[in-house]
C-alpha positions in Angstrom: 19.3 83.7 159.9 18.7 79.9 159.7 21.6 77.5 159.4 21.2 74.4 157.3 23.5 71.8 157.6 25.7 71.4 154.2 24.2 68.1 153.7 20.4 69.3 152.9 21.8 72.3 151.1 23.6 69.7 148.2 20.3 67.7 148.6 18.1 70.4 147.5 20.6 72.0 144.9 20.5 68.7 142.9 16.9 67.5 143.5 16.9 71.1 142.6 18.7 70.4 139.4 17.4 67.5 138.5 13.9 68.6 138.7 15.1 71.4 136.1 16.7 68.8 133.6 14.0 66.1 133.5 11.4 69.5 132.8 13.7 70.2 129.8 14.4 66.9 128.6 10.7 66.3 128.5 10.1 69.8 126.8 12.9 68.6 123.8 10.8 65.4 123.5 7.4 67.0 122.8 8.8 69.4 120.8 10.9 67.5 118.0 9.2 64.0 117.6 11.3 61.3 116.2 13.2 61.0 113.0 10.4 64.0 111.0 11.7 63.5 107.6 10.9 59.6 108.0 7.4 60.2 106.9 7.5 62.9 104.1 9.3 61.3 101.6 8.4 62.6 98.2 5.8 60.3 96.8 8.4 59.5 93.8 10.8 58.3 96.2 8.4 56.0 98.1 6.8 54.9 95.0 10.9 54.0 93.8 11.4 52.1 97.2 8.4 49.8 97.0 8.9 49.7 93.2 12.5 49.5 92.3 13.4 46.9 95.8 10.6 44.3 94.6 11.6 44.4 91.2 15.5 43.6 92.4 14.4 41.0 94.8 12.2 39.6 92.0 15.2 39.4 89.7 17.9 38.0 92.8 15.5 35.6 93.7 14.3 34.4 90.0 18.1 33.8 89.2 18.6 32.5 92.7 16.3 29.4 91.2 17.3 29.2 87.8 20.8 28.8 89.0 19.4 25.5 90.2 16.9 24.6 87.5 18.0 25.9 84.4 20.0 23.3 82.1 21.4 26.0 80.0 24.7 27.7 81.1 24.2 30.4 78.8 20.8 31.4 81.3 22.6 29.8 84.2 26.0 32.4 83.2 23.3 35.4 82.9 22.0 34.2 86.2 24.5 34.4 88.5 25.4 37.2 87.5 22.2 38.9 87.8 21.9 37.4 91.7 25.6 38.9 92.5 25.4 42.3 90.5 21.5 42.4 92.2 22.6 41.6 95.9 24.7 44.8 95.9 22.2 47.0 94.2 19.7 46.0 96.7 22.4 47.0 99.6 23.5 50.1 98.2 19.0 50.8 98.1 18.9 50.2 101.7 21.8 52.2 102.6 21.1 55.2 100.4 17.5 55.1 101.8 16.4 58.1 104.6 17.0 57.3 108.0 13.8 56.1 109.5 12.5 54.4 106.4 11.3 51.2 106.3 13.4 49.1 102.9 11.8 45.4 102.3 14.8 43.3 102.8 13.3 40.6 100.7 10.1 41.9 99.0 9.9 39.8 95.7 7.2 39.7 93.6 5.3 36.2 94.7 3.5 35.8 91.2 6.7 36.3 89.0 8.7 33.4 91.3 5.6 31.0 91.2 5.4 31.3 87.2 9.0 29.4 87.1 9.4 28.0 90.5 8.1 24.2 89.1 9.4 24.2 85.6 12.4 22.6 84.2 14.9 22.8 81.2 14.0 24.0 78.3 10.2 25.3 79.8 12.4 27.0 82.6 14.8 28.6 80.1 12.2 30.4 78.0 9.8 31.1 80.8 12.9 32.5 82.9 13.9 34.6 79.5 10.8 35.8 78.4 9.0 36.9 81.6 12.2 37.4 84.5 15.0 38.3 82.5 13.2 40.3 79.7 10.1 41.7 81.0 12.1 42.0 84.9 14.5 44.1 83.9 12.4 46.5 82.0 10.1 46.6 84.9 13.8 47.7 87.0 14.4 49.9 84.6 11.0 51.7 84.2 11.6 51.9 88.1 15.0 53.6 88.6 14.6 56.0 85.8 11.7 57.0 87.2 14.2 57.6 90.1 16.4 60.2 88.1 14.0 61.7 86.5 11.8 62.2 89.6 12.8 61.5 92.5 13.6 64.0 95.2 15.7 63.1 97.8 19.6 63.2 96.8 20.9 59.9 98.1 18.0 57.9 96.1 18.6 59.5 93.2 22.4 59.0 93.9 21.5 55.2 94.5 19.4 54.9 91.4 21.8 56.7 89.2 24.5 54.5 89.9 22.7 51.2 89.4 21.7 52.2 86.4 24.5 51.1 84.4 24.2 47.8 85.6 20.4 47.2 85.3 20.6 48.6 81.4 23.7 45.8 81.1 21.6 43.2 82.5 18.6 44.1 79.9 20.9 44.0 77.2 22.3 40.9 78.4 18.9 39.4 78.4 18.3 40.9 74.9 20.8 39.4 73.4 20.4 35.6 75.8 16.9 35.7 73.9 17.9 36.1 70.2 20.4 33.4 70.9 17.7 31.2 72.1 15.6 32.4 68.8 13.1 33.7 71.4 11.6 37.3 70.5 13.0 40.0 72.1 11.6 43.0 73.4 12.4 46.3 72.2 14.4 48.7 74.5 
């Protein structure tokens, strides 16, 4: 029989057992790649993320400027508003959102924000009306009941449903801003 010193005995027993833990560690990683529901959302949901964030960061932004161009406090009133009650629903979006997917922090729709970004007064307050507050929050709303009706994963839906309330109170808001302003509004 062949005596080792103690020394290489522990050596080998955790080379030994390191060997073993790296072969298992590396096993786990090939096996369960990272985050798998991150890229099967339902293509409801994605279509809600893309959709229903840009249409909220067109409406924060949009009301971001006509705070600061609108002469009207009526639109400016509906406007900050919109920015506060929009900054929330865009939080609760990113925090009800699947771990692993990607929610635009600031995603606004460039073409909607260059329509009104070099009016003033009165030209801002019916351009604003008509295609931000009217036509943006039916756009919103189009987009999270969409969401309700067909989304698929619980916390979206959840997320959706709750904004709701508030994106159907800023549409009527804007309804009733435009027949003040004897500007047509659209129908609901």
């Amino acid at each position: 029989m062949i005596r080792l010193p103690l020394a290489i005995l522990s050596s080998a027993r955790m080379a030994g057992l390191l060997l073993a833990a790296s072969a298992t560690t590396a096993t786990a990683q090939t096996a369960t790649p990272a985050a798998p529901e991150a890229g099967r959302l339902h293509a409801a949901d994605q279509t809600f993320i893309a959709e229903g964030t840009q249409a909220v960061a067109t409406q924060r932004d949009a009301a971001r400027i006509a705070t600061s161009r609108s002469t009207d406090r009526d639109v400016k009133a509906f406007a900050e508003r919109v920015s506060a009650d929009n900054a929330r629903i865009s939080d609760s979006l990113r925090a009800a959102s699947p771990r692993g997917v990607d929610v635009p922090k600031n995603d606004p729709d460039s073409a909607v924000l260059a329509s009104i970004n070099n009016l003033r007064g009165a030209e801002f307050d019916r351009t604003y009306i008509e295609q931000v507050a009217l036509a943006g929050e039916q756009k919103a709303l189009s987009a999270f009941q969409a969401e309700i009706a067909s989304g698929r994963d619980p916390q979206l839906k959840d997320a959706a449903r709750k904004a709701l309330p508030t994106i159907q109170e800023h549409y009527a808001m804007a309804q009733e801003l435009a027949k003040r302003k004897h500007l047509p509004a659209a129908a609901q």
